[in-house]
C-alpha positions as CSV (number, residue, x, y, z in Angstrom):
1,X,0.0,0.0,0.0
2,X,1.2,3.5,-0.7
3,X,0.2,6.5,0.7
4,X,-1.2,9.4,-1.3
5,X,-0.5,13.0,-1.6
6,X,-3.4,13.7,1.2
7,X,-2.4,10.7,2.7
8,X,1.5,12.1,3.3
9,X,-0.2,15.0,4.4
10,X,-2.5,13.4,6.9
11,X,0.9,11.7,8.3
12,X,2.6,14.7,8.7
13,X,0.0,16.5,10.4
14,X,-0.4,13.4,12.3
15,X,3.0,13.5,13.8
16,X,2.7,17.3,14.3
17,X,-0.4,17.2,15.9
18,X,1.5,14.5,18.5
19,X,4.4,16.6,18.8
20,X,2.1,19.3,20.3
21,X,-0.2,17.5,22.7
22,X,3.1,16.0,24.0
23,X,3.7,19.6,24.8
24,X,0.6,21.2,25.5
25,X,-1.2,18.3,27.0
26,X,-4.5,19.3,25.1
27,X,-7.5,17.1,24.8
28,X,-8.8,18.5,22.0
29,X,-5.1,17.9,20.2
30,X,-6.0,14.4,21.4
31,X,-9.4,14.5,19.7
32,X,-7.5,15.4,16.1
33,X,-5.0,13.0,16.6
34,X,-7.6,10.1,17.5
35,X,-9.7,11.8,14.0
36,X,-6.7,11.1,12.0
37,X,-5.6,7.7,13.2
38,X,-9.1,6.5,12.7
39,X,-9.1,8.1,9.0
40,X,-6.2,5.8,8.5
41,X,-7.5,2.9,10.3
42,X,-10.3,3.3,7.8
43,X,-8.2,3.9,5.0
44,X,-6.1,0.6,5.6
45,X,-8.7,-1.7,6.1
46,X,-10.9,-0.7,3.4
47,X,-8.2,-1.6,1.2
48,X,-6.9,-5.2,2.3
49,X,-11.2,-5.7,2.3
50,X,-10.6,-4.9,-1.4
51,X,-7.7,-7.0,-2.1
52,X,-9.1,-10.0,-0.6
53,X,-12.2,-9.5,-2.5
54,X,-11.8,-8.1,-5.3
55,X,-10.2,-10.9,-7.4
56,X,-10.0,-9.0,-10.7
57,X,-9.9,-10.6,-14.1
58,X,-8.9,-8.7,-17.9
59,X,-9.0,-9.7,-21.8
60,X,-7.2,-7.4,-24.3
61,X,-7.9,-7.3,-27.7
62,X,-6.5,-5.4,-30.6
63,X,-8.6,-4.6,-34.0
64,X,-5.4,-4.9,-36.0
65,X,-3.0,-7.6,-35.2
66,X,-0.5,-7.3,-38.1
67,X,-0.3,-3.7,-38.7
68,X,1.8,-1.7,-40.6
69,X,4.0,1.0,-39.5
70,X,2.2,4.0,-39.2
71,X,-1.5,2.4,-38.9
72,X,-3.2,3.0,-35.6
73,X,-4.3,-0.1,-33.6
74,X,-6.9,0.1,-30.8
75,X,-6.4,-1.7,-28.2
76,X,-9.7,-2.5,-25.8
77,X,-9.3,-3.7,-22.4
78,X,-12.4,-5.3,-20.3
79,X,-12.1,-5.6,-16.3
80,X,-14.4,-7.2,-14.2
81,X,-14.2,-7.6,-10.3
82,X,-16.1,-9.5,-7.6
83,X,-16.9,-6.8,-5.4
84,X,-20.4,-6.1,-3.9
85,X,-19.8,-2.5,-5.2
86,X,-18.7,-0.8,-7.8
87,X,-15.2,0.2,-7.8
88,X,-12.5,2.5,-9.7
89,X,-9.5,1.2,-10.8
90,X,-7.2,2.6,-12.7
91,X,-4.8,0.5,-15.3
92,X,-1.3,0.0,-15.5
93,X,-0.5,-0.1,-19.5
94,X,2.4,-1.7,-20.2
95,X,4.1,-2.1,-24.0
96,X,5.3,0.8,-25.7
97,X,4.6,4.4,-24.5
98,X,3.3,2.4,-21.5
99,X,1.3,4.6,-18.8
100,X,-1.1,4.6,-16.1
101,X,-4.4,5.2,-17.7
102,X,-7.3,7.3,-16.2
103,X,-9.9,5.6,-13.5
104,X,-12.3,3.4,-14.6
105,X,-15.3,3.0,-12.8
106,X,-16.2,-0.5,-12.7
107,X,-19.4,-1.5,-11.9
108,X,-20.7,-4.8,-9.6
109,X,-21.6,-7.9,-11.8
110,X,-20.4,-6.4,-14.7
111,X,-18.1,-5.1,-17.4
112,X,-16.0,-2.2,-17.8
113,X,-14.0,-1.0,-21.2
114,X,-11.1,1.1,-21.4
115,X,-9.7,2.0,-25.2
116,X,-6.2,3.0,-25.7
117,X,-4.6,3.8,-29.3
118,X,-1.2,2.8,-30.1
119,X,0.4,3.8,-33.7
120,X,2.9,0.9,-35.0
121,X,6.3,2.1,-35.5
122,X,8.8,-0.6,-35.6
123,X,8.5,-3.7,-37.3
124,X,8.6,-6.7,-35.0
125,X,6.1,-8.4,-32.4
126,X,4.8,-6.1,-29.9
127,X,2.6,-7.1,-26.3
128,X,0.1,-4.4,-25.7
129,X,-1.8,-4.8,-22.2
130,X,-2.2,-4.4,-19.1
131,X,0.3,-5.4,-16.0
132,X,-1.9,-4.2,-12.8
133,X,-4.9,-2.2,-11.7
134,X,-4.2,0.3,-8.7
135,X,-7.5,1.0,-6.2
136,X,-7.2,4.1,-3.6
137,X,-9.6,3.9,-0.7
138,X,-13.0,6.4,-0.6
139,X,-10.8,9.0,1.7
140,X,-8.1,8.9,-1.0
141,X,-5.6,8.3,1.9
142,X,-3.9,5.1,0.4
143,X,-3.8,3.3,-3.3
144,X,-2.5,-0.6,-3.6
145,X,-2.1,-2.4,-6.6
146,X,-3.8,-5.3,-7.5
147,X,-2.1,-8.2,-9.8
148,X,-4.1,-8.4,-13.1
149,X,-2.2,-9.6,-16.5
150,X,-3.8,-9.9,-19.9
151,X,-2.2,-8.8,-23.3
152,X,-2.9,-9.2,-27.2
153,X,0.1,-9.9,-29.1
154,X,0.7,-7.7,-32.5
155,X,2.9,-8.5,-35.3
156,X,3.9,-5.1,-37.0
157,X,4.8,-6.4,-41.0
158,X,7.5,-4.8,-42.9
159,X,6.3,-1.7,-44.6
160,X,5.5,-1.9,-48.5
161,X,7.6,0.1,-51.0
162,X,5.5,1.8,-53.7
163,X,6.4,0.6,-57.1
164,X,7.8,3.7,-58.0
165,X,10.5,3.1,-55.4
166,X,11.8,-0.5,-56.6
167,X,14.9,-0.3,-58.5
168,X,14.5,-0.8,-61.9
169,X,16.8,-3.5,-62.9
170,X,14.0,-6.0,-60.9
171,X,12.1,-6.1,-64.5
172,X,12.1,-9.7,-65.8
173,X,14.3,-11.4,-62.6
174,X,12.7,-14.1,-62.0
175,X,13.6,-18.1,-61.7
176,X,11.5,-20.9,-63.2
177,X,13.4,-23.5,-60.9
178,X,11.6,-25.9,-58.4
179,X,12.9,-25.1,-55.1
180,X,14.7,-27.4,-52.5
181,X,12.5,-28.6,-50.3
182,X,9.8,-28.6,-52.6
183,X,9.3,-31.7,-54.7
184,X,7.7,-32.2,-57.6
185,X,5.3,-35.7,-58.2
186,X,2.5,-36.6,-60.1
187,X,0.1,-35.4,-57.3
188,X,1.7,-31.9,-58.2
189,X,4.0,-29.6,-55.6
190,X,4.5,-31.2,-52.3
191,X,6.4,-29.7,-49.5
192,X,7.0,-30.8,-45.7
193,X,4.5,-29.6,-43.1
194,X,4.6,-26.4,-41.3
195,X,3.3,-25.6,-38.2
196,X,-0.5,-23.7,-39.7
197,X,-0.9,-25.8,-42.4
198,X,-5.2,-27.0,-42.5
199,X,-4.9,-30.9,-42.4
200,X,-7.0,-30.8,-45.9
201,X,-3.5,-29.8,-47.4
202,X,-2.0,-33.4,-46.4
203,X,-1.0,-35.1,-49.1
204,X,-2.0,-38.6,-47.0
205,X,-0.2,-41.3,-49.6
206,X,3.1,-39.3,-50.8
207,X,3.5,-39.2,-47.0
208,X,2.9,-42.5,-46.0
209,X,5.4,-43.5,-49.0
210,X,7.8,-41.1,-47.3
211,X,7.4,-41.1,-43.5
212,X,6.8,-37.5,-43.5
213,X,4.2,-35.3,-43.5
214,X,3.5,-33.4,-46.9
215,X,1.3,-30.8,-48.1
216,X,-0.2,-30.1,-51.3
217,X,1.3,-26.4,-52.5
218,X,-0.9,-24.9,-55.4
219,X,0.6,-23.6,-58.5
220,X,0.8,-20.2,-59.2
221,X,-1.6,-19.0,-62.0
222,X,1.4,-17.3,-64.3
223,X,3.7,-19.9,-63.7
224,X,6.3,-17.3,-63.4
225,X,8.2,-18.7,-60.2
226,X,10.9,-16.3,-58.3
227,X,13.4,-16.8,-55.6
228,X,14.5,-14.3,-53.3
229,X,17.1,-14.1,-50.7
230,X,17.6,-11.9,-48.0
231,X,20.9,-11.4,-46.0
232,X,21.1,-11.4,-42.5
233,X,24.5,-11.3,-41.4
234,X,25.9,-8.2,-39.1
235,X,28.6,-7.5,-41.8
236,X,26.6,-7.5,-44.9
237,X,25.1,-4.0,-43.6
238,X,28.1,-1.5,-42.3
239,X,26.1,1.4,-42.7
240,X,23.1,2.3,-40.8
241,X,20.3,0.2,-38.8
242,X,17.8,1.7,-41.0
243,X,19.7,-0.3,-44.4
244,X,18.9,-3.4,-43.0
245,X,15.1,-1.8,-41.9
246,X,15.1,-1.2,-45.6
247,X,16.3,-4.1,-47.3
248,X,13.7,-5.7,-45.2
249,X,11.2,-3.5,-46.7
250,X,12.5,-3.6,-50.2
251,X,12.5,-8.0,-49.9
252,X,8.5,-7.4,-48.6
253,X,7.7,-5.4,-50.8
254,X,9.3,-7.3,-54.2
255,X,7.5,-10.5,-52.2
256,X,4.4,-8.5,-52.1
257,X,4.2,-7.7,-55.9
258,X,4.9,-10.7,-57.2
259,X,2.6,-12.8,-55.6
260,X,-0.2,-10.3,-56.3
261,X,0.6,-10.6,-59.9
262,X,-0.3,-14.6,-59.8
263,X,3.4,-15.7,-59.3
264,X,5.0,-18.2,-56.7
265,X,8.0,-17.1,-54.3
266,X,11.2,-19.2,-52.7
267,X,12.0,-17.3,-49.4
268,X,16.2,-17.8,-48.9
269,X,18.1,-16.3,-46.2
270,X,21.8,-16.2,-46.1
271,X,23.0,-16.1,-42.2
272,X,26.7,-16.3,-41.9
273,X,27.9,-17.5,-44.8
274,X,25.3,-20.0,-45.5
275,X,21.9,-19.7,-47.4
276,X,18.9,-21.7,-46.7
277,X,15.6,-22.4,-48.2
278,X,13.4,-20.5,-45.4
279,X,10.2,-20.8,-46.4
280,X,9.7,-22.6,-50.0
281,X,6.6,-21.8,-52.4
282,X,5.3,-19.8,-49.7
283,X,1.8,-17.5,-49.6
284,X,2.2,-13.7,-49.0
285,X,1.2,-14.0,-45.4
286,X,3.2,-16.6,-44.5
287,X,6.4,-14.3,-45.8
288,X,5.3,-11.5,-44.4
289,X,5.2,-12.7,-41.4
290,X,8.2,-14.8,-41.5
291,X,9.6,-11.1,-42.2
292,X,8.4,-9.0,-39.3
293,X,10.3,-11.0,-37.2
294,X,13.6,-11.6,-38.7
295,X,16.6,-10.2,-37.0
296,X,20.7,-9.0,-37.9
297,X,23.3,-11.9,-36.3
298,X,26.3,-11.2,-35.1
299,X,29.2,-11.8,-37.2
300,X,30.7,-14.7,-35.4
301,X,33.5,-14.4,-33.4
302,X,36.8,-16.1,-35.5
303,X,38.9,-16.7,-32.1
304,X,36.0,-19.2,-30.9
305,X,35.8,-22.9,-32.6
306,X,33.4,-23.3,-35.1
307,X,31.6,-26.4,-32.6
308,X,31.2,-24.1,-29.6
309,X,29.5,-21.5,-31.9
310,X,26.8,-24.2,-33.2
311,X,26.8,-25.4,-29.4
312,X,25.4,-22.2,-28.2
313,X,22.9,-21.9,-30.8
314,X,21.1,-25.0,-30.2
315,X,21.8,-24.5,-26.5
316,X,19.7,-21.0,-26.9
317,X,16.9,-22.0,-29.4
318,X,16.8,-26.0,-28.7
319,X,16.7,-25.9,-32.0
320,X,19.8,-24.7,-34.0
321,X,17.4,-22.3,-35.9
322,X,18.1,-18.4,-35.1
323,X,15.5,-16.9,-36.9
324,X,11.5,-17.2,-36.6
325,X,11.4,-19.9,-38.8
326,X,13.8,-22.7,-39.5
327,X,14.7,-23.2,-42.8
328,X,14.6,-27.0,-44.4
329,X,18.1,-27.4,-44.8
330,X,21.2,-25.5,-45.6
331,X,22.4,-25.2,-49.6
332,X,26.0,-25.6,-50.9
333,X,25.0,-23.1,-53.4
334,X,21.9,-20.5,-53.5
335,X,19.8,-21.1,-55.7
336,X,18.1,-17.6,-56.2
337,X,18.8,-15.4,-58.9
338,X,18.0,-12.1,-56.9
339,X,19.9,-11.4,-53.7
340,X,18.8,-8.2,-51.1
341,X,21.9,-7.2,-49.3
342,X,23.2,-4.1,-47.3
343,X,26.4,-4.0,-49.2
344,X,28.5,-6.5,-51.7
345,X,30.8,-8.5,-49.9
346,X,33.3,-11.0,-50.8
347,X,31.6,-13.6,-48.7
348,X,28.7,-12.8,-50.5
349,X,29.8,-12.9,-53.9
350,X,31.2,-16.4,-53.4
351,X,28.1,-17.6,-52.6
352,X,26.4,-16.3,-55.9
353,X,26.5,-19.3,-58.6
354,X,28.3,-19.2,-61.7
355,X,27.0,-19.0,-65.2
356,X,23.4,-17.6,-64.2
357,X,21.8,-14.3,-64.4
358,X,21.4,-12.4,-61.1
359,X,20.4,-9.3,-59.5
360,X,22.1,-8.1,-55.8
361,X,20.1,-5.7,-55.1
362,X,21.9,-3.2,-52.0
363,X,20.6,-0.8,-49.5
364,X,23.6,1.0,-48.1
365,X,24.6,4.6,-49.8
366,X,27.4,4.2,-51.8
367,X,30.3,5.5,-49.2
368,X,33.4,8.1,-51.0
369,X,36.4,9.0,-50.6
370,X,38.4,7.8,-48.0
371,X,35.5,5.4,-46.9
372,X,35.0,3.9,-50.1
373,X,36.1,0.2,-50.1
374,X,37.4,-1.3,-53.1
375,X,34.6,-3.1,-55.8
376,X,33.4,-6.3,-55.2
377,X,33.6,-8.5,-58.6
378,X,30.3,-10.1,-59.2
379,X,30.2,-13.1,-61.2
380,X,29.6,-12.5,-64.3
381,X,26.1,-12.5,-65.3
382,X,25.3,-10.7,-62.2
383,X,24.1,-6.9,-61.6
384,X,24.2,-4.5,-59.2
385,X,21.5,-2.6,-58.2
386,X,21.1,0.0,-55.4
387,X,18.2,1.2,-53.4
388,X,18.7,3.1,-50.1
389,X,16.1,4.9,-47.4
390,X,17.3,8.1,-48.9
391,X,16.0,7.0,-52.2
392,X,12.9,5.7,-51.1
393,X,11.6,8.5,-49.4
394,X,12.3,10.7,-52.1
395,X,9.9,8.7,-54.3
396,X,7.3,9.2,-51.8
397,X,7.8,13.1,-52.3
């Protein structure tokens, strides 16, 4: 329990109020102080009554749970208490911009709603809710909080680029290959099950035959098929946080287009050195998604054995995967002709196969002068395209 402003006050002129009859010897100073204590007394007990008895219970809900950044989400929150009286209570937010929120007068037997508005601005999942209610007593003496936890979990997606703002070089990249870790069979385009996928999508006898569980993937109506990957590694982007924001935003939005247009899309991810097939003939959801929550690793550190490294990542995840989503396997070679990086590097350009067309496709400012690294060869067959913040916001101008 904590006291109040007037409660701090009634203290203090509590302990004055003493100090004098212990002087004075005045029974009407005596009367005063026996007022206050019994304000107090009041004070205290009304609130472990409420405590005891109030047991109170909260859902949160949020109209928008994959938002963009910039939209406005509202965020409801219902309390209910088991009082024989109504009561106020005020909430404790807690997510960003967290706060205590205004008094809510909740009444007995029933409901109570209290609407907050939160405007997305980092990509990422977010918890938007409530951690507490706080109760003061009728004299205003005293507040306590009571435990109460409830929360609605938002995803905020990547933002889209407007097609204005794609650089222009993505015109006709595309790839007609079947994935890895897609197969092709007479049934049509199988791939192994992930975790949302409606039983109806089992493809029962190819998994039987196989031991594994296989869904059904649908063919895209233009046929055209194209496979992106998306770099991950800490040294792929030496410039600002906001290239790799943007490259995430360019690989969304590139996702985004081509799937509206009828196409299919292979998901890769390079993370230290090594590309994987994340998320194979994959739906626009599932990608964006898969994209709100992916996060820069740490270039490893070289004075540490390779074994230990991989040690601690399955010791952290229990899984070896450090993204959102583990891939199906690792690749010798990627197998996407269109690559999203922060900047060329020679790691990367190793991995980029030989005697195929391909796009890398940066978002880093090109640095000058004494900053400016040597070029990175390309194979040949390969482009370089560049698209930074800088760039798109001037489009949006």
């Amino acid at each position: 329990m904590i006291p109040t402003r007037r409660g701090w006050g009634l203290l203090a002129l509590a302990c004055v109020v003493a100090a004098i009859w212990s002087l004075v010897r005045l029974g009407d100073l005596l009367a005063l102080l026996a007022l206050i204590v019994a304000a107090l007394l009041v004070s205290f007990l009304t609130l472990v009554l409420v405590r005891v008895l109030a047991r109170p219970r909260a859902t949160v809900t949020a109209d928008l749970t994959t938002p963009t950044p910039g939209e406005v989400v509202t965020v409801t929150a219902s309390l209910w208490h088991d009082l024989p009286f109504a009561q106020d209570l005020a909430l404790r937010w807690e997510g960003p911009g967290a706060r205590e929120g205004g008094e809510l007068r909740v009444p007995r037997g029933s409901e109570a709603r209290a609407v907050v508005e939160w405007r997305a601005a980092q990509r990422g999942p977010v918890a938007i809710g409530i951690s507490g209610v706080v109760v003061a007593d009728p004299l205003g003496i005293a507040r306590c909080r009571l435990p109460v936890s409830a929360s609605a979990e938002v995803l905020v997606l990547p933002a889209l680029l407007p097609p204005e703002a794609l650089p222009r070089e993505l015109a006709g990249v595309g790839s007609g290959r079947t994935a890895r870790g897609v197969e092709e069979t007479g049934a049509g385009r199988l791939r192994e099950y992930r975790e949302g996928d409606l039983p109806r999508w089992v493809h029962w006898k190819q998994s039987a035959r196989q031991d594994r569980l296989l869904v059904n993937v649908p063919e895209p109506e233009s046929g055209d098929r194209l496979s992106i990957a998306l770099a991950l590694s800490a040294d792929d982007y030496p410039g600002a946080p906001a290239d790799f924001e943007h490259a995430v935003s360019l690989t969304a939005s590139i996702v985004s287009q081509h799937l509206r247009r009828g196409g299919g899309v292979d998901l890769w991810t390079i993370r230290r050195g090594t590309p994987s097939l994340s998320l194979p003939a994959a739906s626009e959801s599932e990608i964006l998604r898969f994209l709100a929550a992916v996060r820069l690793e740490d270039v490893p550190d070289p004075s540490r054995p390779r074994g230990e490294e991989v040690a601690d990542r399955v010791g952290s995840t229990g899984t070896g995967s450090t993204g959102p989503t583990e891939a199906l396997e690792p690749s010798a070679g990627l197998a996407a002709p269109l690559v999203v990086t922060g900047a060329p590097t020679p790691a990367l350009a190793a991995l980029l196969p030989t005697g195929a067309a391909g796009l890398v496709v940066v978002s880093s400012p090109a640095r000058v002068g004494a900053a400016a690294a040597s070029p990175v060869a390309l194979p040949a067959g390969w482009q370089l395209a560049r698209s930074t913040p800088a760039q798109a916001g001037a489009s949006h101008g």
